[in-house]
C-alpha positions in Angstrom: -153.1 292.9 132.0 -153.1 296.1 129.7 -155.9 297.5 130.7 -156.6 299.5 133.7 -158.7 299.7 136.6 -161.9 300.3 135.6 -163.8 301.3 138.6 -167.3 302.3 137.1 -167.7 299.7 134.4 -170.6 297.7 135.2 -172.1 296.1 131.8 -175.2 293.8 132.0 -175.0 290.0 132.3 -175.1 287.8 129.5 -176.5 285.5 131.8 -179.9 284.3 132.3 -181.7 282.5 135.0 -183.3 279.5 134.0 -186.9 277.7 135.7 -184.4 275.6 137.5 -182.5 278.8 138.8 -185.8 281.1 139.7 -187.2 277.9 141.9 -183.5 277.9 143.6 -183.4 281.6 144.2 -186.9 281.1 145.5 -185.7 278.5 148.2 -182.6 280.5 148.9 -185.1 283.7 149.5 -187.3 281.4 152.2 -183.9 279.8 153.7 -182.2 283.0 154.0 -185.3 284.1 155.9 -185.3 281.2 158.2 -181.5 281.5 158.6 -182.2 285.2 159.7 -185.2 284.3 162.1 -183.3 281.6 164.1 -180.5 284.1 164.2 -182.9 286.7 166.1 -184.5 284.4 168.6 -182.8 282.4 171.5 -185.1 279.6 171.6 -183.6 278.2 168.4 -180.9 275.5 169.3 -177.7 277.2 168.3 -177.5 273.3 165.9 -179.5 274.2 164.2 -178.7 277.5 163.2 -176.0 275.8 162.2 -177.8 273.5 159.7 -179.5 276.1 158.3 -176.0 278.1 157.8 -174.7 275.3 155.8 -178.1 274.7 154.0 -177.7 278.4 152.9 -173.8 278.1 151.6 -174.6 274.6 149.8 -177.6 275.8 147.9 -175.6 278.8 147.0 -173.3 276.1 145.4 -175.9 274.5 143.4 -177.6 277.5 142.3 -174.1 278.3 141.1 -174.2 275.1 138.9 -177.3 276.0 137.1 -175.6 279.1 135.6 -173.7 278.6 132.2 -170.4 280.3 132.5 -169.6 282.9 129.3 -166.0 282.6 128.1 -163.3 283.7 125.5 -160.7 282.3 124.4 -157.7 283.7 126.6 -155.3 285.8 123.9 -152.5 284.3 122.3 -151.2 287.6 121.4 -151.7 289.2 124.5 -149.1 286.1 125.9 -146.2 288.4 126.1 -147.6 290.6 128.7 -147.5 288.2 131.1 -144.5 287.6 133.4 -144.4 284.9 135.5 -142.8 285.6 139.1 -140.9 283.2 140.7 -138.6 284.2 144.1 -138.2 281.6 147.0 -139.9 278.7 146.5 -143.1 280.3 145.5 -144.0 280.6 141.8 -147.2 281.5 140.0 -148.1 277.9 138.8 -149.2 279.3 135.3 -147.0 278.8 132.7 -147.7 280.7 129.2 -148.5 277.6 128.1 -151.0 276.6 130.8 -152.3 280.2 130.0 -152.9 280.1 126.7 -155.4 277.1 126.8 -157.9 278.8 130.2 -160.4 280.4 129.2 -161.9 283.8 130.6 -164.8 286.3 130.0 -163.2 289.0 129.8 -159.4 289.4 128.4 -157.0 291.1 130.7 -159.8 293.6 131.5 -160.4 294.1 135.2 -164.1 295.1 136.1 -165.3 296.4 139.3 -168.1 294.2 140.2 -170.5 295.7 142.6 -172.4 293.9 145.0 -175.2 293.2 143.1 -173.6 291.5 140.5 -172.1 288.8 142.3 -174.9 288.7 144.4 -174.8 290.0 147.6 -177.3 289.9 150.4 -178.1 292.7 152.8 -176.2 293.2 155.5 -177.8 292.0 159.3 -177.0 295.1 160.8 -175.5 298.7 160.7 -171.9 298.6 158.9 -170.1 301.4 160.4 -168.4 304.7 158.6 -164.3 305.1 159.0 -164.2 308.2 160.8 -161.0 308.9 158.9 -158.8 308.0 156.4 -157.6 304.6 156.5 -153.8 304.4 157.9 -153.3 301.1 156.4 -154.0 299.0 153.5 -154.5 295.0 154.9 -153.5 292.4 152.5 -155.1 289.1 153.4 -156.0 285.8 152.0 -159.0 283.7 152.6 -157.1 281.0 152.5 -159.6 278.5 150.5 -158.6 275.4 149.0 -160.6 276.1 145.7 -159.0 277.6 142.8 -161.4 280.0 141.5 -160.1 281.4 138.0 -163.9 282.4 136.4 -166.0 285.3 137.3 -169.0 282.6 138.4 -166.4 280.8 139.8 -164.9 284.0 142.2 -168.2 285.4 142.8 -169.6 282.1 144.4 -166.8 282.4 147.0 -167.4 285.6 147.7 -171.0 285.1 148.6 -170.2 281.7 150.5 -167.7 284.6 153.0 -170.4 286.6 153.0 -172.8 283.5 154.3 -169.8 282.4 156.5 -169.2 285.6 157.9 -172.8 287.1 158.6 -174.3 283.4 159.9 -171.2 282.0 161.4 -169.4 284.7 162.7 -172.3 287.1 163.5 -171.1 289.7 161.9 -173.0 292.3 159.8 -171.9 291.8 156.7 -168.8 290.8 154.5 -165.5 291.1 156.6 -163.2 293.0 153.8 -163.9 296.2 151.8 -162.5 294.6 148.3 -161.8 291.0 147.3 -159.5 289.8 144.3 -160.4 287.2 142.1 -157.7 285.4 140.1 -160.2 286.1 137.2 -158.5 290.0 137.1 -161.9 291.7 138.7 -162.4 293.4 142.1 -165.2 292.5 143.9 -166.8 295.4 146.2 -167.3 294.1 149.7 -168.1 296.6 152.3 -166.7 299.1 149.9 -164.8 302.6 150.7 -164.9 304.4 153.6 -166.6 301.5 155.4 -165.2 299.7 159.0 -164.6 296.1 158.6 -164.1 293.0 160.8 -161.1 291.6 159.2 -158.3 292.6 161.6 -158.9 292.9 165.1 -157.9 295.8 166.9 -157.0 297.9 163.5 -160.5 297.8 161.3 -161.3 301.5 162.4 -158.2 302.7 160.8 -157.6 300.2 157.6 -159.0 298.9 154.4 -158.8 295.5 154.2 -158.3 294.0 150.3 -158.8 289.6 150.3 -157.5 287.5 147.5 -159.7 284.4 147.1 -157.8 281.5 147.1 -154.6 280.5 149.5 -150.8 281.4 148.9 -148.7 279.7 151.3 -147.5 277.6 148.5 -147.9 279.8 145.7 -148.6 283.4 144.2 -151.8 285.0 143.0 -151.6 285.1 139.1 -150.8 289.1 137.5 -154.1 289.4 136.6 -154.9 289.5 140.5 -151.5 291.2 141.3 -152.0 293.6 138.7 -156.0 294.4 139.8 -155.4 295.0 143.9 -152.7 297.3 142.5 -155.0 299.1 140.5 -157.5 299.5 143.2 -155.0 300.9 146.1 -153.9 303.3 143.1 -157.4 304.3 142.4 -158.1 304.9 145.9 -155.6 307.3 146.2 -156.2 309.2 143.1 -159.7 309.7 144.3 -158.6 310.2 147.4 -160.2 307.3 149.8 -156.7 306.6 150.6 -154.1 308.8 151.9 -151.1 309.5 150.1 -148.7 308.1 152.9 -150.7 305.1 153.9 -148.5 301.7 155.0 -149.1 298.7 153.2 -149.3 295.6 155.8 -149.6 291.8 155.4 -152.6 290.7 157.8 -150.4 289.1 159.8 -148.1 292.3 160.6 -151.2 293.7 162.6 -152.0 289.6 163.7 -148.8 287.9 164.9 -150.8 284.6 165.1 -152.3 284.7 161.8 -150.9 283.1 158.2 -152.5 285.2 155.9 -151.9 286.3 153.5 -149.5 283.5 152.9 -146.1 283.0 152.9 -145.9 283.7 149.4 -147.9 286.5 149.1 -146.5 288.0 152.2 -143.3 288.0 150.6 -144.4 289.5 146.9 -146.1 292.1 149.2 -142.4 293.0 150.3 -141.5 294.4 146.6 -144.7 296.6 145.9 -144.0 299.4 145.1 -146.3 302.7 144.5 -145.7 306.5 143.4 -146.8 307.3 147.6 -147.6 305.2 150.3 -144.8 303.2 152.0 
């Protein structure tokens, strides 16, 4: 990517919802609300808050389907800007080649998407304020099996965490405070200066930054690389970061834990920045 970080542009959609969409929002809107209600009362069998979960996450699939997907073609003369990392046996599984023929919506261009535009809900509860500035910067992975490489594409996983996390988990929102799609955008979760439930133990004094997809066999494309970078720079410039924070791999801070991936763990290890260690 050539272009940096660019944490305020926004842009409107080029997509529209069809009558197909507006009757699946509709039926999302009503399931949500039943999802929420069975949530709040005992009596409900915890089975069937269960169905209702997974109700909620497959209709956010299908409504996902309904949506056209806006593309470019991906730029054969931007090819030379792209270095494809190999150490170990992990390797970005791109090859130029492979490149030149995906398509994406925007062209090396990173966008912060906010969480309206990839839909987010509200969150179930209070999400609480860091009552300092992070120590550490988490790297995690969600460790999906999908490969999501379009914006539609990233922004359905995000919402199907957020489902996961608030319905599932019972938490009160999205675990992380940024995602990374391997479409080159940033996807606000519970955004800057916000606790999250991503590392146990350490979420009062971290930010925690997911890529979507899983890397214990492989590495995140540059687009993604080169976008989390951006953000942790961007943070420190505008000071939600410390200068002298420590970059961790989740499972640094959780022994027990793969993410994020063997081979993202070990591309972590030759980040560099102007501060931080």
């Amino acid at each position: 990517m050539t272009v940096p970080l660019r944490g305020v542009e926004t842009g409107p959609s080029n997509e529209t919802y069809g009558p197909r969409s507006r009757v699946a929002i509709l039926f999302l809107t009503v399931l949500s609300a039943i999802t929420t209600f069975s949530n709040r009362h005992e009596y409900i069998l915890h089975s069937q808050k269960d169905v209702y979960t997974e109700l909620l996450w497959k209709s956010w699939k299908f409504l996902d389907s309904l949506n056209p997907i806006s593309t470019k073609e991906f730029s054969s003369s931007s090819k030379n800007d792209l270095d494809i990392e190999k150490f170990g046996d992990c390797e970005q599984e791109e090859s130029r080649e492979h490149l030149e023929k995906v398509h994406f919506s925007e062209v090396f261009k990173s966008k912060f998407i906010h969480r309206n535009e990839w839909g987010a809900i509200e969150p179930r509860g209070k999400v609480n304020d860091l009552q300092k500035l992070p120590k550490y910067v988490i790297i995690i992975h969600s460790a999906s099996t999908e490969r999501a490489l379009t914006e539609n594409q990233c922004a359905a996983e995000v919402r199907s965490y957020q489902i996961y996390h608030m319905y599932n988990k019972g938490w009160s929102d999205i675990a992380y405070n940024f995602l990374i799609g391997e479409d080159g955008n940033v996807y606000e979760g519970r955004g800057w200066g916000k606790e999250g439930a991503h590392t146990l133990g350490h979420n009062k004094e971290s930010i925690g930054i997911c890529f979507i997809g899983n890397f214990e066999k492989r590495l995140p494309n540059q687009r993604a690389l080169k976008a989390a970078k951006d953000l942790i720079r961007r943070g420190v410039e505008e000071g939600k970061i410390p200068t002298d924070f420590i970059l961790k791999g989740h499972r640094d801070l959780r022994p027990n834990f793969l993410s994020p991936g063997e081979c993202l763990y070990q591309g972590l290890q030759k980040w560099t920045f102007n501060h931080g260690k």
